[in-house]
N, C-alpha and C positions, 0 to 999 in steps of 0.2 A: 545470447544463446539460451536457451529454453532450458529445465533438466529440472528432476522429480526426485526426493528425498523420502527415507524412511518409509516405516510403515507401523500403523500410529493403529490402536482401538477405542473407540469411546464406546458406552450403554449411553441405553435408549435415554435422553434428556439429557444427558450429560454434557459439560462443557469444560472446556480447558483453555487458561493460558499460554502460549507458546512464545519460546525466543528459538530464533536461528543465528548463528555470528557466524560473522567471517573475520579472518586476522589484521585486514586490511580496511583500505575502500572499493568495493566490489562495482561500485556504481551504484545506482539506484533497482535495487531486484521488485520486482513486482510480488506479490505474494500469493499464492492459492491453494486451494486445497481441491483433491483429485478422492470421492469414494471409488473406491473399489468393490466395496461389496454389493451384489447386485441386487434391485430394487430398495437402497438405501437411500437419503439425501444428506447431508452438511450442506451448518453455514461457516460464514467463517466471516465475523466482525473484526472490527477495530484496528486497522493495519496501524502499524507506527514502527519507525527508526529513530535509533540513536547512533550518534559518533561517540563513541568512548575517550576518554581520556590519552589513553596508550594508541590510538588512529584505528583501533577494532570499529566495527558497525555491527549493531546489532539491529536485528528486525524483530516486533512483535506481533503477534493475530492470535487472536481467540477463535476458537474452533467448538461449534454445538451440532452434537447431532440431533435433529429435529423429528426423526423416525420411530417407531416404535420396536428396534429390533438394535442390537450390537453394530458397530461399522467401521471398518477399517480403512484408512485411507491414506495416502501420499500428501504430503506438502509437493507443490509445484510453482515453479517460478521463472520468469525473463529478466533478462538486464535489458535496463531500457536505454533507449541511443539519444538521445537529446537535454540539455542542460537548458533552465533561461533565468534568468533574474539573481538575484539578491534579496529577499526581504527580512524584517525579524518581526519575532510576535512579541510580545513583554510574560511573563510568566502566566499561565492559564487562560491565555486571549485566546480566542476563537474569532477565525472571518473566513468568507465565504470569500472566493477568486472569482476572476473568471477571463480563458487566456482567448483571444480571437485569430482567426485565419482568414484571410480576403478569400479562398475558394473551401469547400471542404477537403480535408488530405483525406478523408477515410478514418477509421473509426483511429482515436488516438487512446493510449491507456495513459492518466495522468499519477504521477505521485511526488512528495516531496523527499526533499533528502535533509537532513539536518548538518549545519557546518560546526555550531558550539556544541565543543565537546563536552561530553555529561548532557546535553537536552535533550529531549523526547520531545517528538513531533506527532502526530496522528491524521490522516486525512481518510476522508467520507463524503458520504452523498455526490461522488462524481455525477454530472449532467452534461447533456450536449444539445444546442440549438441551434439547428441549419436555418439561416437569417433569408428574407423574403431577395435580399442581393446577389443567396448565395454563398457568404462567409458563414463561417463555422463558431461560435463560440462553446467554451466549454468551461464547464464550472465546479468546485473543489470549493469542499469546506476545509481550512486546516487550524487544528488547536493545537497551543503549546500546551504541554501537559507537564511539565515541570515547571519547577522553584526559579527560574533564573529565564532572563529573555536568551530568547534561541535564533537565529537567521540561519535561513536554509533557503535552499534551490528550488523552484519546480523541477522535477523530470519527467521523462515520457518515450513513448513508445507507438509507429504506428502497427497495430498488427492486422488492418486488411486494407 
C-alpha cells in the first residue's frame, strides 16, 4: 500500500539525514521523497534498514536539495509484496547481486531487509537487463554498514 508522510523544508544545498520507524516489521517499505514545491528538485540517496533489537525497523535516506531556492517536500513510500533468499554480508562488505527472471515481469522495485537485529544494511545502484532470450536480470549493490555480520532478504515489488 502506497502513503506519503510529513512535510519536511530544506535550503538551497542543504542536506539531511533521515530515520523513519515503525514498532514492528512493516515489511520491506520502499523509500522516496515527493517535492512539492513547484519548479524545485530533490535527491534523495543512501536508502538503508535496520531491525532493532526490540523487533522496531527503522529505515534510513538522506535527502539533498539540489536547486537553488527553499523545498518542501513529502517522504513517500510502498511495501513491497515479494520476499527471496537468505544471505549475510561480514561487517562493511559490499557486493553487487543480481536476481534473474526467464521472461521480463515489468519493471521491478528491489530492496533488502535486514534479519540481525542491531544491523544496518544499505542498497544502490539498482540496474536492469532484458537478456537477448528475453529474461530479465536485475542488479543491486548491497553493503553492510555495521560492526557485526548481518543476513538479510532481498525484497520487491512489481509497480508496472
Amino acid at each position: 500500500m502506497a502513503w506519503s508522510w510529513g512535510t519536511n523544508t530544506l535550503n538551497a544545498g542543504q542536506s539531511q539525514r533521515w530515520w523513519l520507524w515503525w514498532p514492528g516489521d512493516p515489511g520491506l517499505e520502499f523509500l522516496g521523497v515527493q517535492a512539492i514545491t513547484p519548479g524545485t528538485e530533490v535527491q534523495y540517496t543512501a536508502p538503508g534498514v535496520q531491525t532493532n533489537p526490540d523487533g522496531s525497523t527503522t529505515y534510513f535516506i538522506t535527502v539533498t536539495n539540489v536547486g537553488p531556492a527553499p523545498v518542501q517536500y513529502h517522504f513517500r513510500g510502498q511495501s513491497l509484496s515479494w520476499t527471496w533468499g537468505t544471505s549475510t554480508l561480514a561487517p562493511f562488505q559490499s557486493q553487487r547481486w543480481w536476481l534473474w527472471w526467464p521472461t521480463y515481469p515489468g519493471l521491478e522495485v528491489l530492496g533488502v531487509q535486514t534479519v540481525t537485529p542491531g544491523g544496518q544494511i544499505e542498497f544502490t545502484d539498482p540496474a536492469l537487463e532484458i537478456n537477448p532470450d528475453g529474461s530479465a536480470t536485475y542488479f543491486i549493490t548491497v553493503t553492510n554498514v555495521s560492526g557485526v555480520a548481518v543476513q538479510f532478504h532481498f525484497r520487491g515489488s512489481p509497480i508496472c
